[in-house]
C-alpha positions in Angstrom: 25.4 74.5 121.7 26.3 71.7 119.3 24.0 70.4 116.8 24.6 66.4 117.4 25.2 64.6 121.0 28.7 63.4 119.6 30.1 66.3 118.9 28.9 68.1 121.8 30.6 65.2 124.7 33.5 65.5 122.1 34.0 69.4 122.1 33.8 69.2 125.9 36.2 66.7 126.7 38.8 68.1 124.3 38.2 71.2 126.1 38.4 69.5 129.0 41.6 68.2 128.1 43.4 70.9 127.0 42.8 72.3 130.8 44.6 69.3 132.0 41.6 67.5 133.2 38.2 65.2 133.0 34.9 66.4 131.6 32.7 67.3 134.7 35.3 69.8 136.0 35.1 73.1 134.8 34.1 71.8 131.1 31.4 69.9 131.3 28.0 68.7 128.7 24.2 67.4 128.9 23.3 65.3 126.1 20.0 63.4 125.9 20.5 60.7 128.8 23.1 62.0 130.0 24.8 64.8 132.0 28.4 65.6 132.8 29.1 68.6 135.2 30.0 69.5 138.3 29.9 72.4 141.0 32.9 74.1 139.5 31.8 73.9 135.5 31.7 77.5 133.8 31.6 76.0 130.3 28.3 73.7 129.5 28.5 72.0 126.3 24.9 70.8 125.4 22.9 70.0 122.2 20.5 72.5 120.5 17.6 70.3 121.6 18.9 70.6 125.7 19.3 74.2 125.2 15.5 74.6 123.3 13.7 72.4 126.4 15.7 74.7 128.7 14.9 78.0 127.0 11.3 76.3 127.3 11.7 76.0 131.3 13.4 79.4 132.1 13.5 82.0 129.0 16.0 84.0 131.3 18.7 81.5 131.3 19.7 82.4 134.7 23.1 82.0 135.5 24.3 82.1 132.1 26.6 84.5 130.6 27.4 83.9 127.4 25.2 81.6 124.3 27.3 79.7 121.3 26.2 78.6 118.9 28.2 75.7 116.9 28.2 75.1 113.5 25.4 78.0 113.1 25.1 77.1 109.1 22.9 73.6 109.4 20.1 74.9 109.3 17.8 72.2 111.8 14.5 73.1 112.8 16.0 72.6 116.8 18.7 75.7 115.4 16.9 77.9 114.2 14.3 77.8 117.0 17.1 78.4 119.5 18.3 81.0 117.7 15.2 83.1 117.2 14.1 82.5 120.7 17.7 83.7 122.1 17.2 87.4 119.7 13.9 87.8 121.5 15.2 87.1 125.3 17.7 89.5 124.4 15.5 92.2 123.3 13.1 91.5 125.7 14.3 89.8 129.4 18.6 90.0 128.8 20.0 92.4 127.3 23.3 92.2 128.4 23.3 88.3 127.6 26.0 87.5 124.7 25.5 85.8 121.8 28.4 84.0 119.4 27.8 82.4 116.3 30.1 80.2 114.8 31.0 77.9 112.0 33.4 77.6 109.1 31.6 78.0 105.6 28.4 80.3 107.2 27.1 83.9 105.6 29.3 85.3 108.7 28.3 88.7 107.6 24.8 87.7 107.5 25.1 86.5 111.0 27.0 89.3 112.0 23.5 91.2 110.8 21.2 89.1 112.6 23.2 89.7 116.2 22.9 93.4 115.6 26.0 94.0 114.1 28.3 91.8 115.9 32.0 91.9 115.0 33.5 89.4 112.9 36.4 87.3 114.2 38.2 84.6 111.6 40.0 82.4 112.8 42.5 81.0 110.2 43.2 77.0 109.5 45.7 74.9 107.5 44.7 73.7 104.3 46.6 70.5 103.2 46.1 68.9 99.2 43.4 66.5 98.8 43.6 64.6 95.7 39.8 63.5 94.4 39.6 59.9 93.0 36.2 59.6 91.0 35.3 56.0 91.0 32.0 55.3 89.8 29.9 52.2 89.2 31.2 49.7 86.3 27.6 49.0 85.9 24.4 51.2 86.2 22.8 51.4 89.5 19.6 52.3 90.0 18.5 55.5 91.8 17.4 55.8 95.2 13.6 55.6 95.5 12.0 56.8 98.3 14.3 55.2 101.7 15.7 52.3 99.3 19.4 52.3 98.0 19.9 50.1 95.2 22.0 47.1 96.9 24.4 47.2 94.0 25.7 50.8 95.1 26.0 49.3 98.5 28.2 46.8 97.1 30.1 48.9 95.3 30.9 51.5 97.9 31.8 48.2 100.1 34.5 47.8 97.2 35.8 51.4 97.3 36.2 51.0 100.5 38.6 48.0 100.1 40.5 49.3 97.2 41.4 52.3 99.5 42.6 50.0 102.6 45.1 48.1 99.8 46.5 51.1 98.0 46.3 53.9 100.6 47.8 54.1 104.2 45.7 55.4 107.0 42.3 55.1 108.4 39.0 55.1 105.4 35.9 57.0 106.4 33.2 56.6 104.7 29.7 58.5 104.5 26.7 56.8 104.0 22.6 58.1 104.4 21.8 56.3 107.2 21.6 53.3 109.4 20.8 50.4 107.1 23.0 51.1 104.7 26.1 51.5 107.4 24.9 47.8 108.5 25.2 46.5 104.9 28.1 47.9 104.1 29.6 47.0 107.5 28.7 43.1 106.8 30.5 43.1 103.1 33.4 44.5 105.2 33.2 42.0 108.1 36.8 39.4 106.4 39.0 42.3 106.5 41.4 42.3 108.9 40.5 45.7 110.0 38.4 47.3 112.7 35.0 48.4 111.4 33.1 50.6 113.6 29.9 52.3 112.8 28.9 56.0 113.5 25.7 57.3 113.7 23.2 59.5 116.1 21.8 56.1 117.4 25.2 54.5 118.3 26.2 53.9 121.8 28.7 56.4 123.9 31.2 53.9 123.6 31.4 53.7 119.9 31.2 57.2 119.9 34.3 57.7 121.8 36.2 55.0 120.1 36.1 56.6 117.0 37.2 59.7 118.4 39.7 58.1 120.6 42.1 56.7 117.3 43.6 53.0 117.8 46.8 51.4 116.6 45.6 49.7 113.8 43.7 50.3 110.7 40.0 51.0 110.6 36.9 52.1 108.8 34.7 54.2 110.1 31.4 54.0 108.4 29.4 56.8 109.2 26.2 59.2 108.7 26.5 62.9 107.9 26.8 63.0 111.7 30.5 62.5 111.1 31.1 65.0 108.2 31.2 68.4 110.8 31.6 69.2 114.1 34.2 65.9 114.7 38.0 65.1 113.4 38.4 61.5 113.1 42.1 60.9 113.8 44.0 58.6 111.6 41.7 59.6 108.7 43.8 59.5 105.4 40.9 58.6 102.8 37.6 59.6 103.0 34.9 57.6 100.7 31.6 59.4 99.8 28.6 57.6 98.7 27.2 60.6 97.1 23.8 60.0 99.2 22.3 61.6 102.4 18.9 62.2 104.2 
């Protein structure tokens, strides 16, 4: 289970992939409005909120072998419901059903706990140098009240975002709080000669996978908290925080 419909049709078709074929086949997802699978799926990739209205339906989770749980350390209403619920059909209707935790910055021993003493696996990455530019307003801004964002932030982070695509190579993705703020942003953006897509949980499939997809040229990617786990962006070289989220 993945916490966000984007990462969820992303995990599975990468999975897909690396088994040499389409989502649908044996790697398959159900995200809110819409469903990928197949008679010969195994693997069902689906977002906490699919799996809570199906633990809802049939407690038993008949047919299914084996529960993950991606990026286990957001802590969302939706994932922490699922969770509980899965300990008690354990304990009480399947106790031979499995349960896997995952994520990469969670209490793992804490988890390990919870699951009745579940082994620990760590899977090691590649770090690489990141190099933090702090570039703050040349003026004051004024703090965020209530769902408002001072406009001249806005602006500003429109600017950072520029001064990245002239003195860095790559693609530029940059975090914003939410919707509006990804459309004002996007319009200050809207002369360069650059693509500009916008990512959030509202966005249509298609976006969704052309961000994922990478392109030939340069873009921006101009996105919600949505984007910061779960997902690699390909092409990504700078990354340009606003410093804000809901």
């Amino acid at each position: 289970a993945e916490p966000r419909r984007i990462a969820a049709r992303a995990a599975a078709r990468r999975m897909a992939w690396l088994l040499g074929e389409q989502a649908g086949g044996r790697v398959g997802f159900t995200v809110r409005g819409e469903r990928v699978v197949g008679p010969d799926t195994v693997v069902e990739v689906v977002t906490t909120g699919v799996l809570l209205q199906r633990l809802q339906r049939d407690q038993e989770l008949a047919g299914v072998d084996v529960v993950m749980l991606d990026e286990c350390h957001e802590r969302h209403l939706d994932a922490d419901t699922v969770a509980a619920f899965l300990l008690d059909v354990r304990a009480a209707l399947r106790p031979e059903l499995r349960l896997v935790a995952a994520s990469a910055t969670t209490d793992a021993e804490g988890w390990a706990r919870l699951l009745g003493d579940a082994p620990v696996v760590e899977a090691h990455g590649v770090s690489h140098p990141v190099e933090t530019v702090w570039a703050p307003p040349v003026r004051p801004v004024r703090p965020p009240h209530g769902m408002r964002v001072d406009p001249a932030l806005l602006t500003h982070v429109a600017s950072v975002v520029r001064r990245a695509l002239a003195e860095r190579t790559g693609d530029v993705l940059c975090f914003l709080p939410g919707v509006g703020e990804i459309t004002r942003v996007a319009g200050q953006l809207a002369g360069l000669d650059v693509e500009v897509l916008q990512v959030h949980g509202r966005a249509p499939a298609a976006v969704q996978d052309a961000v994922l997809a990478g392109s030939a040229g340069r873009r921006v990617v101009l996105a919600t908290s949505v984007a910061e786990s779960s997902l690699t962006v390909p092409g990504v070289r700078v990354v340009v925080d606003a410093g804000l989220a809901r």
